[in-house]
N, C-alpha and C positions, 0 to 999 in steps of 0.2 A: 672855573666856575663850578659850585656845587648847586646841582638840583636834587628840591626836596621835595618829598611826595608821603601822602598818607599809605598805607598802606593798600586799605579797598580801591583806592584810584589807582594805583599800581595796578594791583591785578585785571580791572577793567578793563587795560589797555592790551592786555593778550587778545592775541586773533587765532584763533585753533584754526590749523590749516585744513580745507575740506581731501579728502578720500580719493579725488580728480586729480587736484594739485600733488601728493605724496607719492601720486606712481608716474609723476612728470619726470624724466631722465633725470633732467640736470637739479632738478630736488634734490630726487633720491642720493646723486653722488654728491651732494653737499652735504645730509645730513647724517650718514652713511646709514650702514647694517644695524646699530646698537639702537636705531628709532622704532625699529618695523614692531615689536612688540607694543606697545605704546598702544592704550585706550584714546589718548588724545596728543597729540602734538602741536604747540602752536609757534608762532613767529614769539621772539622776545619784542617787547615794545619797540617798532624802530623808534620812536618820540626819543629814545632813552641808549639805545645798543643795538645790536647784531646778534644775533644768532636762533638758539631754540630752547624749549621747553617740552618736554616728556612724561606725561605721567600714567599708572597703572595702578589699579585697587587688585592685590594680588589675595586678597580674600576678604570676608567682611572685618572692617579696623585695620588692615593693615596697607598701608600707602606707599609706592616705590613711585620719586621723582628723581630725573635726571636735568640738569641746566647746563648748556655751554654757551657763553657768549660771552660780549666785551660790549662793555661802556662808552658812550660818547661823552660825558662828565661824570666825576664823581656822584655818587649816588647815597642820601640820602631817604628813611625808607622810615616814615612813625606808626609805628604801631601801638597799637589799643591795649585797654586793660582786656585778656579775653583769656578761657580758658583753653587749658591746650594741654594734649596727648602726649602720651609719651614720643620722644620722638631724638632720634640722629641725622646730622651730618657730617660728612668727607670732603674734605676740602682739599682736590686733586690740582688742583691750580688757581692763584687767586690769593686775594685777604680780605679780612674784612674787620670789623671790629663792632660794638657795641656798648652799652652802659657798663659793662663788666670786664668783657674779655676781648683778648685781640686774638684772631684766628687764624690761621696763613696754611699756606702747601704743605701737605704732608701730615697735618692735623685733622683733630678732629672733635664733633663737641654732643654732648649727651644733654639731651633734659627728661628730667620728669614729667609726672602728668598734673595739675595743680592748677593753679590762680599767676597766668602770667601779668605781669606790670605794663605799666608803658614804658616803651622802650626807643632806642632809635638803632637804627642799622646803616652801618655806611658799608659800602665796595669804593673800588679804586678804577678810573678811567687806566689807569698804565699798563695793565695784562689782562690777559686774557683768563676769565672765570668759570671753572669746573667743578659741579658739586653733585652730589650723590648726598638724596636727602629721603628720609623715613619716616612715616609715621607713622604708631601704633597705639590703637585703644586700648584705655587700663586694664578693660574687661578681656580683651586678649591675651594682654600682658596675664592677667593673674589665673587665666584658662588655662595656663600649663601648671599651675600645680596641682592639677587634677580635682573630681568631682567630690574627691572623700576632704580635700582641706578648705578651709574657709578662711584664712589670711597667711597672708606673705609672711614669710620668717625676718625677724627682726632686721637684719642686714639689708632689705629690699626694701621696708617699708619708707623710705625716703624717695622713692621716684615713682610711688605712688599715692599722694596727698588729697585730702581734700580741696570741694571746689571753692574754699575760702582760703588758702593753705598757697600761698607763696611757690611757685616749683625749683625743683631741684636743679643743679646745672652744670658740666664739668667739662672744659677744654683738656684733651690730651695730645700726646705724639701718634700717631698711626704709625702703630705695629709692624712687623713682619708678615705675622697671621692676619692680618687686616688685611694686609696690601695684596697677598695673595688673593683672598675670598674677593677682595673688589677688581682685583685683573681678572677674574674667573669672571666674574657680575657681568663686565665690559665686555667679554671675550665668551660669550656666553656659546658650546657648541653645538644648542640645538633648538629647535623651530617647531613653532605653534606650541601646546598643551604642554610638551615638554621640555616647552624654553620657561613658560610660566610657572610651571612647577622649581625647575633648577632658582630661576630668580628666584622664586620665596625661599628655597633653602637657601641662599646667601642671603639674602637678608636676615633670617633667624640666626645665621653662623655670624653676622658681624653684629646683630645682639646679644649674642651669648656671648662673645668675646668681652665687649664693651662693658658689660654688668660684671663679667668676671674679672677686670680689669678694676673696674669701679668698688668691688667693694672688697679688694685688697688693700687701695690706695686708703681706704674710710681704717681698714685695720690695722693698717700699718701708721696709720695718725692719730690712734687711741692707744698710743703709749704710755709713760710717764712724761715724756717731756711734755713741756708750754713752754710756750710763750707769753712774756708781757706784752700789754700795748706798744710798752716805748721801745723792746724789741723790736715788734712787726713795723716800726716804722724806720729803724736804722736798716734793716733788712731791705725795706722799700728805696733808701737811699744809698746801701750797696747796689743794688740794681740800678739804678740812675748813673752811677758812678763808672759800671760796667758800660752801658750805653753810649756813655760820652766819649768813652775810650777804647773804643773797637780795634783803634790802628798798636795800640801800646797800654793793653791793661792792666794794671797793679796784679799785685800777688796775694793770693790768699792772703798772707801774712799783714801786707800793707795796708789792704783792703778792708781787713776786721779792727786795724789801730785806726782808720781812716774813719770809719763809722761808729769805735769806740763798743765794740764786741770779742771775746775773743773766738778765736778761730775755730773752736767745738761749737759752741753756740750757732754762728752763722754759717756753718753750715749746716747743722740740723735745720738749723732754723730756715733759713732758702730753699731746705727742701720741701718742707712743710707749705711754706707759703709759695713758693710755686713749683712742686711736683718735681722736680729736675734737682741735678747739683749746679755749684756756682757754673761750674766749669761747662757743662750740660747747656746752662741757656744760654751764656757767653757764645756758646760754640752754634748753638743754635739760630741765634741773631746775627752771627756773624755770615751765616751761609743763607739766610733769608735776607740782609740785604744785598749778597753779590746774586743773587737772583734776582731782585729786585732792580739792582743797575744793568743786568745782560739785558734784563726785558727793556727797558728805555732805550736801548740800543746805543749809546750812546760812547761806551768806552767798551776793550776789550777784554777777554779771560783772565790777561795777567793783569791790565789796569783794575778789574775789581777783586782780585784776589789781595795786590796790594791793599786797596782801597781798604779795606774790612780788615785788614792785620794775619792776612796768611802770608810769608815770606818764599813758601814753597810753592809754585803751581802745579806738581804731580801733586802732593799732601791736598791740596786744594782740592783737584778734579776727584781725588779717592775721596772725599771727605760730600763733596759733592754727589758724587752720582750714590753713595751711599743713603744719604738725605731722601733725594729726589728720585732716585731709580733713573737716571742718566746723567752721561757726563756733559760737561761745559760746553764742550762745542755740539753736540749734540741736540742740546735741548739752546743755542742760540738758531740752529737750523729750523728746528720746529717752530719754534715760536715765528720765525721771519714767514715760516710758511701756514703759519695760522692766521697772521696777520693777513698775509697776502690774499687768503680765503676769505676772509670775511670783509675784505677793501673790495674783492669780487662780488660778491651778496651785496653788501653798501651799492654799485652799480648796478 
């Protein structure tokens, strides 16, 4: 079953836990160390999932929330035409998807500031959801280039628009440098004035990455190449093609006569239209769904390394823990043991 919910009624149903209850023993070792910073913390909906919510205004416009928890049904989430901040998320565990993009482990996604749409946002009842989310006003955003300039240089002025003006929006891979600055965020080693200080500097260190990231990607796609329409749609159906065929997928070669491209073409061209090479989301899909079957628990390492078309399980586990920053048996241990935590909380 999926349940759908407007947005405001969503958030309604958060209960911010009082200040009595947070220095309770068995709280506090459920929600661990990473909450005590936190202006407020509340219970996630139980109506809806398990776990918590986090948040801190780390100076005026700038916004640091933390979310872990798990769904009791697929989730369903409408959201309003309304304006909105600049803002990121990290998405350390989880998927989710929307009117545009699909999001998962290990990603990450940027918007501008601007005129957002109506939209819909689904998660997934099957694992457990970890996000590290930002947000930051334009007027902070453009306070760093100091008091002598009065607009953003041409390469920025996209993610920050007018409030009639559509906002910008871009899913990527999380980095290496990302990953560090968010285990540093997580792993934060110091308390009170100067944990909230170290937090705002990671959060400005994974928006400087993310903007310097973003408007390489914008440079490196104001080439000479295009694309036609009727490209971007053979491209769209090499992609389907790859999907269907995860256990045994064609070859470059097969794959650009299959879709009636040649093989210069489609692969400029799939990079353009999603960021990666063939081989790049191929490989990406493939290890996002054997995470995907670990979490259901339902078959083992080598049945989903089969499953998805890896032949090797070392090649697997290296390819794996490279992805996720742990290997296979590893992170089915955690996971048994996050579950088992939050079946504890359920009680």
């Amino acid at each position: 079953m999926t349940i759908t919910i407007s947005q405001e009624a969503f958030w309604d149903l958060f209960v911010e836990i009082p200040e009595t209850e947070k220095k309770c023993d068995g709280l506090s070792s459920s929600i661990g160390d990473r909450w005590d910073i936190f202006d407020t913390i509340c219970y996630f909906p139980q109506e809806l999932g398990q776990g918590f919510s986090g948040g801190i205004e780390l100076r005026d416009g700038l916004y640091l929330a933390i979310s872990e928890h798990q769904l009791h049904e697929d989730l369903i989430i409408k959201l309003p035409e309304r304006q909105h901040p600049l803002e990121y998320s990290f998405y350390l565990a989880g998927y989710y998807e929307d009117n545009h993009f699909a999001v998962s482990s290990g990603q990450n996604r940027l918007w501008g500031s601007g005129l957002a749409p109506k939209e819909k946002y689904k998660t997934f009842k099957s694992e457990k959801i970890i996000e590290i989310n930002v947000h930051m006003e334009p007027e902070l955003f453009c306070s760093f280039m100091g008091k002598e300039k009065n607009q953003l240089p041409q390469e920025l002025t996209h993610l920050v628009r007018n409030h009639h003006q559509e906002y910008y929006s871009r899913p990527s891979t999380t980095t290496p440098a990302m990953q560090v600055a968010l285990q540093q965020m997580l792993n934060c080693p110091y308390q009170g004035m100067m944990k909230r200080m170290y937090l705002e500097s990671k959060v400005l260190e994974l928006m400087v990455l993310l903007v310097e990231e973003d408007v390489s990607a914008h440079q490196g796609k104001n080439d000479t190449f295009a694309l036609k329409p009727d490209d971007v749609e053979r491209i769209h159906h090499a992609k389907e093609i790859l999907l269907r065929n995860l256990e045994n997928p064609p070859s470059l070669m097969e794959l650009s006569r299959q879709v009636g491209l040649n093989d210069c073409t489609l692969k400029r061209g799939f990079r353009l239209v999603f960021d990666t090479t063939v081989f790049g989301y191929l490989h990406h899909h493939r290890l996002e769904q054997a995470r995907k079957l670990l979490v259901a628990g339902e078959i083992n390492i080598s049945q989903a390394a089969r499953r998805v078309g890896f032949s090797s399980r070392s090649y697997f586990a290296t390819a794996f823990r490279k992805k996720f920053g742990i290997n296979p048996k590893e992170f089915l241990l955690t996971n048994s043991r996050l579950s088992m935590e939050i079946d504890e909380l359920a009680g």
